[in-house]
C-alpha positions in Angstrom: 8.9 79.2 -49.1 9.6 80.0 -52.5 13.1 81.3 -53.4 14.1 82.4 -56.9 18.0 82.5 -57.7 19.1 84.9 -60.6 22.0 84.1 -62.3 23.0 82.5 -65.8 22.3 78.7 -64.6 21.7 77.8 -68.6 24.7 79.4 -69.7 27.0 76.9 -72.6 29.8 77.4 -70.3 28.6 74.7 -67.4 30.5 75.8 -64.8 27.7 78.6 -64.4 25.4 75.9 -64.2 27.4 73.7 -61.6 28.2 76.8 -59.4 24.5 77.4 -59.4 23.0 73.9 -59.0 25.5 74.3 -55.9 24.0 77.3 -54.9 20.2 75.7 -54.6 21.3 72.3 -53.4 23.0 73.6 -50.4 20.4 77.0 -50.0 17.7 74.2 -49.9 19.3 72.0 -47.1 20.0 75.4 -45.0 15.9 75.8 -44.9 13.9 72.4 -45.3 10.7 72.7 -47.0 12.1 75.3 -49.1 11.5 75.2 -53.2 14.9 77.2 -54.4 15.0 77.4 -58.2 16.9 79.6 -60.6 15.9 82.3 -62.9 18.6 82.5 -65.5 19.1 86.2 -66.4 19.3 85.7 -70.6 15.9 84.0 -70.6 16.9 80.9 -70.7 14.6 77.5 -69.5 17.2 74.5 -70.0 20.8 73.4 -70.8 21.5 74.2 -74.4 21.4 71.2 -76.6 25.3 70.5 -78.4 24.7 71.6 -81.8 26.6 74.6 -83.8 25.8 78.1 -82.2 26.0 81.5 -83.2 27.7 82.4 -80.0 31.7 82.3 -82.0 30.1 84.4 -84.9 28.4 87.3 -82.1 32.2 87.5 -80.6 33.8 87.6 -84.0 31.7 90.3 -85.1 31.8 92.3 -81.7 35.3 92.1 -81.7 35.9 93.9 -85.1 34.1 97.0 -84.5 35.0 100.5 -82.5 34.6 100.2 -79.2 32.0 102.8 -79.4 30.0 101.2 -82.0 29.9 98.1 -80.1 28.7 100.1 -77.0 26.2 101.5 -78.9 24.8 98.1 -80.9 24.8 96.0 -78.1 23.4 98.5 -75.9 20.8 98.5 -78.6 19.9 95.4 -79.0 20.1 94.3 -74.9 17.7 96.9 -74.6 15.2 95.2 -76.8 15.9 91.9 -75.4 15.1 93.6 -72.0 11.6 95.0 -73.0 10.4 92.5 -75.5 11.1 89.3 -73.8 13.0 89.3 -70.6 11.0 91.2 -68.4 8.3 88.8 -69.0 10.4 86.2 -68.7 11.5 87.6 -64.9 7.6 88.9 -64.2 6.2 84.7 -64.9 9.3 82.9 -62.6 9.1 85.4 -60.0 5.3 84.3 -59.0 5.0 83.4 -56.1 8.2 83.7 -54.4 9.2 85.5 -51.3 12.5 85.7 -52.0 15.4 86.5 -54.1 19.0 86.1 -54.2 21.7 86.8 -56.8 24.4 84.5 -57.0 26.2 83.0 -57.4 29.3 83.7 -60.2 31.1 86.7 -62.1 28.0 89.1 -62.3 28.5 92.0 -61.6 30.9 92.7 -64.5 30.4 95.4 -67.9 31.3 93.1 -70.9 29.2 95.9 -73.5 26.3 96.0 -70.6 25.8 92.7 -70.7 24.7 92.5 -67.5 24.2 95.6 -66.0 21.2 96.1 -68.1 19.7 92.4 -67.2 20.2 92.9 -63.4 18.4 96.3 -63.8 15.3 94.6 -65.7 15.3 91.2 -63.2 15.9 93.5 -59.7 13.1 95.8 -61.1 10.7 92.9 -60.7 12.4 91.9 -57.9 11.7 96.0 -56.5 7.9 95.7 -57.9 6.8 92.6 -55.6 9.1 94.1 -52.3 10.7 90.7 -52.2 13.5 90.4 -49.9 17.3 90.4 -51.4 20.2 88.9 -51.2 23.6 89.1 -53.3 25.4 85.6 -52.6 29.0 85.3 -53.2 29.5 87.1 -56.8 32.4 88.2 -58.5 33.0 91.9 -59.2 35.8 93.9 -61.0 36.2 97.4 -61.8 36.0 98.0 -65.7 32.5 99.1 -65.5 31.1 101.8 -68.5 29.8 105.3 -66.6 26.4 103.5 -67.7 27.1 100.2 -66.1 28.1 101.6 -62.8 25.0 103.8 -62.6 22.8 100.6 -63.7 23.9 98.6 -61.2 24.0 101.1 -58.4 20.7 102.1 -59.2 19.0 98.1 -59.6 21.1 97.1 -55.8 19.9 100.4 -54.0 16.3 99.8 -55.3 15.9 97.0 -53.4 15.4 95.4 -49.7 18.9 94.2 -49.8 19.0 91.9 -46.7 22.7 90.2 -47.1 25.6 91.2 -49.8 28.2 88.8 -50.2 30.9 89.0 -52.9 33.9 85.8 -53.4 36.9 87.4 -53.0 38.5 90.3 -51.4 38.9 91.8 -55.3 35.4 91.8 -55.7 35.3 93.5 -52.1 37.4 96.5 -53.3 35.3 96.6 -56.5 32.0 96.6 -54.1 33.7 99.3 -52.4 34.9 101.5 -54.4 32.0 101.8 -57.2 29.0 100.6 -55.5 28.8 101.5 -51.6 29.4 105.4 -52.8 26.2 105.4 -54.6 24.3 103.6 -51.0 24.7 100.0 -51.5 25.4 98.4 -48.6 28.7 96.6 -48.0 29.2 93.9 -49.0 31.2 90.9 -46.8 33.4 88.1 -48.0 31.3 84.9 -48.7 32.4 81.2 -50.3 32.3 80.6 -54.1 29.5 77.9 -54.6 31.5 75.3 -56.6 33.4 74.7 -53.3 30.5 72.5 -52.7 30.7 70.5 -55.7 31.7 67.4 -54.0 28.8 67.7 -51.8 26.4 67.6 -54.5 28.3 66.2 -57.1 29.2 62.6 -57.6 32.7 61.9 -59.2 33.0 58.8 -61.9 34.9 56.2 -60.5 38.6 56.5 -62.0 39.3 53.9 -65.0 42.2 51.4 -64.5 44.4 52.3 -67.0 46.9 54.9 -64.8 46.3 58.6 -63.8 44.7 60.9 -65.9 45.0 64.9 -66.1 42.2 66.7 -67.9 43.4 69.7 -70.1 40.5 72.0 -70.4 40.6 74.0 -73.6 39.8 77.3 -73.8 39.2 79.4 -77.1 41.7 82.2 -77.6 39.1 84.5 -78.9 37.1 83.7 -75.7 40.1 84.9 -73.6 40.7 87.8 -75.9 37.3 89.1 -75.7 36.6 88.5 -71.9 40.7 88.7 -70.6 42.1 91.4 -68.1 44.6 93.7 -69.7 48.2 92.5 -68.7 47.9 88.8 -68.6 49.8 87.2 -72.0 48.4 84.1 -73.6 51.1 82.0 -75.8 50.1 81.1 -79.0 47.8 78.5 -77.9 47.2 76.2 -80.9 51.1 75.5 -79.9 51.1 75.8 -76.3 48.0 73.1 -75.5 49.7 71.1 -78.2 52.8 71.1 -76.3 50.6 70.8 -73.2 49.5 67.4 -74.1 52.5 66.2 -75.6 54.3 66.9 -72.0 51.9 65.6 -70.0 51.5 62.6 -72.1 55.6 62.1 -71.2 54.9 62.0 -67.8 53.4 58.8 -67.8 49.5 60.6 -67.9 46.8 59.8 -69.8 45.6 63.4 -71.0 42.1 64.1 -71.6 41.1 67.1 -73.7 37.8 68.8 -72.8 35.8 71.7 -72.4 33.4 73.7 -69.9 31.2 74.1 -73.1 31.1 77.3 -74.3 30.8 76.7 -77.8 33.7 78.6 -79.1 35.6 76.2 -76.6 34.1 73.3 -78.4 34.5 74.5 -82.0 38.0 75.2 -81.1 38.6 71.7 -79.8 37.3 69.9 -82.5 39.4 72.1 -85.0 42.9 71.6 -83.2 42.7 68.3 -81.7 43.7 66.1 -84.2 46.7 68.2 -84.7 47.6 67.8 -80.8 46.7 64.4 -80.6 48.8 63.3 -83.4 52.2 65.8 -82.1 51.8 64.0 -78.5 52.3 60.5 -79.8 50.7 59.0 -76.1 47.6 58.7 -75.1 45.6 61.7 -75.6 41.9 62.1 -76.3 39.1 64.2 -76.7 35.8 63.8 -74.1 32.8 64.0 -75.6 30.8 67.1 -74.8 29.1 67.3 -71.5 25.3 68.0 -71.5 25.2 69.6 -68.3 27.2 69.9 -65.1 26.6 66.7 -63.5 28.2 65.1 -66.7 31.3 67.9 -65.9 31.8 67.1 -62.3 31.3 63.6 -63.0 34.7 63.5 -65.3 36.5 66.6 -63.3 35.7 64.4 -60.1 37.0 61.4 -61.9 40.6 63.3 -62.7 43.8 63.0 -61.4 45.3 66.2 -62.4 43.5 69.2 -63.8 45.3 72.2 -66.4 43.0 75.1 -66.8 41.9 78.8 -68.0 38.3 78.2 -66.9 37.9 78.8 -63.5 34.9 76.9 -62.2 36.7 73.7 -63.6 39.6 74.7 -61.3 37.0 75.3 -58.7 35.4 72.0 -59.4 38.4 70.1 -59.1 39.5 71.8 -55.8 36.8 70.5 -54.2 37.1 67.0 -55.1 40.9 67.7 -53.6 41.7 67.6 -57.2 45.5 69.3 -57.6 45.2 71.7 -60.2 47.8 74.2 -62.3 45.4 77.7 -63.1 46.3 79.1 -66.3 45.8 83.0 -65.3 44.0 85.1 -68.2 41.8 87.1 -65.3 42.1 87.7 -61.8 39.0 86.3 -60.8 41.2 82.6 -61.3 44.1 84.4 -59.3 42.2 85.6 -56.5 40.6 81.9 -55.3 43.9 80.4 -55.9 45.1 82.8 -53.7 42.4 81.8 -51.4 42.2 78.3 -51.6 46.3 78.4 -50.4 47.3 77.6 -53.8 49.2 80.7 -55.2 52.2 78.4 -56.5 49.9 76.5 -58.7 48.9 79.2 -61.3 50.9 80.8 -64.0 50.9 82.5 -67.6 51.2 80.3 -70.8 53.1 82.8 -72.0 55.6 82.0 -69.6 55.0 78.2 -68.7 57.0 76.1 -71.1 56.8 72.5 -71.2 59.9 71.5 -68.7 58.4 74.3 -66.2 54.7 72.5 -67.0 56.3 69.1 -66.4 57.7 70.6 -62.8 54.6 72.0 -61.5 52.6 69.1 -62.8 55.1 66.6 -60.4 54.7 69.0 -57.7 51.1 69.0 -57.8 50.4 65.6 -57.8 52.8 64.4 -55.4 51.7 67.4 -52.9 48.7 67.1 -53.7 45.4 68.9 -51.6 45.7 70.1 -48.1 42.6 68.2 -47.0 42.2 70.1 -43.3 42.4 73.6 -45.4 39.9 72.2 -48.1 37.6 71.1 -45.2 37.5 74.6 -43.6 36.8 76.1 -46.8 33.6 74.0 -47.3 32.3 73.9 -44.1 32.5 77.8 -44.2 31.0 78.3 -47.3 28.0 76.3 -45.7 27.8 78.6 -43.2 27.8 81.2 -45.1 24.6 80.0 -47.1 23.0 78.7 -44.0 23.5 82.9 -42.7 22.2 84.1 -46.1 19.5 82.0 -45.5 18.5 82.4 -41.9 18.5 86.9 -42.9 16.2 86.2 -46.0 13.4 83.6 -44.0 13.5 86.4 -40.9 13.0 89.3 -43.8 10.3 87.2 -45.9 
C-alpha cells in the first residue's frame, strides 16, 4: 500500500523535515509492507543544498509593502506556481497511492495564502483519484484571510476525510470555529510527530569536555514576519549575545546553531563573532546541518536547549532534553503547556540574564519527567497506529 504524506518535508527550516521523517517512520511501522513517502507541498524533491538563498530577500521585500499589495502579489504569483508547476508536481507523486494524509506540522495557517492555495491544488488531486484522507496532528490558528478560510474549507470538505487530527487544543478551537461551520468534520487531539524523534533519531554521543546548551538562533525578521501579535522580542542582536555570555558563566559550553532557515543562518554568521567575542568562554558556532538526522544528531547530543524554534524544542523534549521556549507564537506555548512544562517558557523581552541563569539551573537540575515523556510517546504511537488502522479499512 502506497501512502503519500503532504506537507513541506524539504522545507530550509529542518524541523519540518524531522517532524515529517517522524511522521513516515512511525506510519510505516503501524502497517508493515507499507511504502509511506512525502509529497512536499512547494514542489520540492530534496533537502536544499547550504548555499546563499533568496528566501531573506522574498521576506524583506514582502515586508515593505501594503498589506493589500502583498495580498494581491503573492496571491498572484502562488497562483501561477499552482497551475504551472505544482499541480503536476502533486498529479506525478500521487500515482499509484491509495492513500493520503496531511501532516504533520503548522499547516493550516494564512501567511499571504501561502498555504491555503497549495492545499487546495494538492487535496484537488487528492479529490480527482477518491483517495482516502487523513489530516494528522497539524497546527491551526485563527488569522486566516476571508479567501483562506473559504480555500481551506472548500479543499477538506472535497474530500473522503477518514480521520482529522490537529496538535493542540488551540488548533482545536481554530478547527472549530472556522472550519467545522463550513462541514469539515471535527477534528480530535492527536501527538505532534517530533515526539518521536528519539525513536527514529539517533543522538551523537556527548563530548567530554562538560555540559553543553545549544542556543538556537532565530532571525528577528523571521519572527517579525511569522510572530503572533502580543509577544515582544528584545533587541536580539543584544539579548542572544547576552544569552551566551550567561550561559557561558554557568560553567556550559554554548553552542550556537540553527534549524536552517536561511535567514537563521545569514543571521548567525553576521552576529556571531560579535557574541562570541562579548562571552569570553567557550562559545561556538555548529556548522550547518544538511538535513534533520544531522539536527537530531547534535539536539540529541545537548545538555540544555534555549530556543524560538519550536520543533528544536520538540526535538529536545523527546530526547528528555530540559529546554527554556523563547515564546514569539502560541503554537511553542501550547506544547509546553502540553508536555507539563509551562514554567520553562518566557519572553526575551522580559528574560534578562540573572532570570536566564535561574531558569537554566532549574532546568537542568529538574530536569525531564521521564514517566510523563513516556506517556506522551507511547500515545502519539497510538495515535498513528489509529490513523492508520481508519485509512487501510477506507483504502
Amino acid at each position: 500500500m502506497k501512502i503519500a504524506l503532504l506537507n513541506v518535508k524539504y522545507s530550509p527550516n529542518l524541523g519540518d523535515g524531522l517532524l515529517s521523517e517522524c511522521l513516515e517512520a512511525e506510519l510505516t511501522s503501524a502497517l508493515p509492507g507499507a511504502e509511506v513517502f512525502s509529497i512536499d507541498l512547494a514542489g520540492r524533491r530534496a533537502y536544499p543544498d547550504l548555499g546563499p538563498s533568496r528566501r531573506a530577500h522574498a521576506i524583506r521585500v514582502l515586508e515593505a509593502l501594503p498589506l493589500w499589495l502583498r495580498r494581491m502579489v503573492t496571491r498572484t504569483a502562488l497562483g501561477a506556481l499552482v497551475a504551472l508547476r505544482l499541480r503536476g508536481h502533486f498529479n506525478e507523486q500521487l500515482a499509484g497511492c491509495r492513500a493520503a494524509v496531511l501532516g504533520g506540522g503548522n499547516l493550516l495557517t494564512d501567511a499571504d495564502l501561502n498555504f491555503p492555495m497549495k492545499l487546495a491544488g494538492a487535496l484537488d488531486e487528492v479529490r480527482r483519484r477518491d483517495l482516502p484522507m487523513a489530516v494528522y496532528g497539524v497546527g491551526a490558528n485563527r488569522d486566516w484571510s476571508d479567501a483562506g478560510r473559504r480555500l481551506f474549507g472548500e479543499a477538506l470538505r472535497s474530500v473522503r476525510l477518514t480521520f482529522a487530527s490537529v496538535r493542540d487544543r488551540r488548533s482545536q478551537r481554530a478547527w472549530e470555529e472556522l472550519l467545522e461551520p463550513q462541514g469539515v468534520p471535527a477534528a480530535r487531539l492527536a501527538g505532534d510527530p517530533g515526539v518521536l524523534a528519539c525513536r527514529h533519531f539517533v543522538a551523537e554521543a556527548p563530548r567530554a569536555e562538560g555540559p553543553l546548551a545549544g542556543l538556537c538562533i532565530t532571525a528577528p525578521m523571521a519572527l517579525r514576519y511569522h510572530a503572533d501579535h502580543g509577544h515582544a522580542q528584545a533587541d536580539l542582536d543584544d539579548w542572544y549575545g547576552a544569552a551566551a555570555t550567561t550561559l557561558a558563566g554557568m560553567g556550559l559550553r554554548v553552542a550556537l546553531f540553527t534549524n536552517g532557515s536561511p535567514e537563521d543562518r545569514d543571521y548567525l554568521a553576521r552576529m556571531a563573532p560579535q557574541w562570541v567575542r562579548r562571552a569570553r568562554g567557550p562559545v561556538t558556532v555548529t556548522n550547518p546541518f544538511a538535513d534533520p538526522t544531522e539536527l537530531a544528531g547534535f539536539i540529541g547530543s545537548c545538555d540544555l536547549i534555549v530556543a524560538h524554534r519550536m520543533h528544536a524544542c520538540i526535538a529536545a523534549h523527546s530526547f528528555g532534553i530540559p529546554t527554556i521556549g523563547l515564546r514569539w507564537d502560541s503554537k511553542l506555548d501550547s506544547f509546553f503547556q502540553l508536555a507539563g512544562r509551562e514554567a520553562f517558557i518566557a519572553d526575551t523581552a522580559t528574560l534578562c540574564a540573572p532570570q536566564l541563569a535561574a531558569l537554566a539551573r532549574r532546568a537542568l537540575d529538574e530536569g525531564v519527567d521521564r514517566i510523563a515523556l513516556d506517556r506522551l510517546i507511547a500515545a502519539t504511537r497510538a495515535d498513528v497506529a489509529e490513523m492508520g488502522r481508519d485509512l487501510m479499512a477506507a483504502a
